[in-house]
N, C-alpha and C positions, 0 to 999 in steps of 0.2 A: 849746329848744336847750341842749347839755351845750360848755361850756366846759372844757379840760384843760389845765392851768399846772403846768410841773414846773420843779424846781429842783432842785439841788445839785450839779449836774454842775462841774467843774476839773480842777487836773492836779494830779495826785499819781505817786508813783513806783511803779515794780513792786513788788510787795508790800506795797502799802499796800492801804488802804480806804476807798470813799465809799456813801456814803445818799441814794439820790435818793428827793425824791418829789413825788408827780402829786394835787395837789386840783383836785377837780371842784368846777363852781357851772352856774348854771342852774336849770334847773326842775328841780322833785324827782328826785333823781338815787337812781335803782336798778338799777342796769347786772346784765344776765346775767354777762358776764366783762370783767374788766380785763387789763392786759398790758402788757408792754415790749418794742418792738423796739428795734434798733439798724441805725443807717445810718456806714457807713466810705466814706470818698472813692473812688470809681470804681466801689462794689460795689452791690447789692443791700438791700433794705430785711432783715434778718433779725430773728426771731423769738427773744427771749431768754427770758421767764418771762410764767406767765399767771395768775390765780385767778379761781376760780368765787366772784363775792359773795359769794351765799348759802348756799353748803358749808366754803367755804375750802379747795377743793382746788386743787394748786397743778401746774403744770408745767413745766417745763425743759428748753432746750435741753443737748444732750450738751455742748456748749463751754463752760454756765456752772454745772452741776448739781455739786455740795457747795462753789460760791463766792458764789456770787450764793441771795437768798432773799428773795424776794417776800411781802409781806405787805397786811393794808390798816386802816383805821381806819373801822369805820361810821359813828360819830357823829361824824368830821369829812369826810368824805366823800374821804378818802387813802388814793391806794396807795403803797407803800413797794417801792425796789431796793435791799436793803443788798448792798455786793456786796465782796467781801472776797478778799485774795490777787491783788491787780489784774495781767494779765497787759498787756505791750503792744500785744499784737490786741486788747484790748479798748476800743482806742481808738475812736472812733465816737459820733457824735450819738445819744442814746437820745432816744427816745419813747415817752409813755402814749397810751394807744388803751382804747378801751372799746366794749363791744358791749351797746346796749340791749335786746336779745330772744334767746332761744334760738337758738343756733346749732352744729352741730356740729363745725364746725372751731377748732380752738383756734391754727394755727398760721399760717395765711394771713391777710398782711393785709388781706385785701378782705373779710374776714368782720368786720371792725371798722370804725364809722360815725364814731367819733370819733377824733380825734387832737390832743395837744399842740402846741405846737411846736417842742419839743425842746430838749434840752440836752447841750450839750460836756461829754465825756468825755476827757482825756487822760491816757496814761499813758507814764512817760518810762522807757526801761533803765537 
């Protein structure tokens, strides 16, 4: 079993910036992709950035693409949200997800078996 702990989420103001990030533990962990959604109150779980492990290619939604940049760390088994120019929609619970096997969808959450348990994101105007 893949355990996912992410941290760094708070409140910072419009234009600022935070770094989240998601370590995994468990049994030897070698995920196909990792990822972050994001959940806002009354809405939908959505899709913000993904990375392929083992290529490091990387994907973005249109609402967070030249703010937000996803990254990961092999030898501590981390992925990274630096997410820069913070907008106040970007308020919202983030979560790390991770998908242990090939799969073709990058942006649907039901293609991902694991999940953190998320962290607070707030941003004030």
């Amino acid at each position: 079993q893949v355990q996912l702990v992410e941290s760094g989420g708070g409140l910072v103001q419009a234009g600022g910036s935070l770094r989240l990030s998601c370590v995994a533990s468990g049994r030897t962990f070698s995920p196909y992709r990792m990822a972050w959604f994001r959940q806002a109150p009354g809405k939908e779980r959505e899709f913000v950035a993904a990375i392929r492990w083992s290529t490091i290619i990387t994907t973005y939604a249109d609402s967070v693409k030249d703010r937000f940049t996803i990254s990961r760390d092999n030898a501590k088994n981390t992925v990274y949200l630096q997410m820069n120019n913070l907008k106040p929609e970007d308020t919202a619970a983030y979560y790390c997800a991770a998908r242990s096997t090939v799969v073709a969808s990058v942006l649907a959450a039901a293609s991902y078996n694991y999940w953190g348990q998320g962290t607070q994101v707030t941003v004030s105007s």
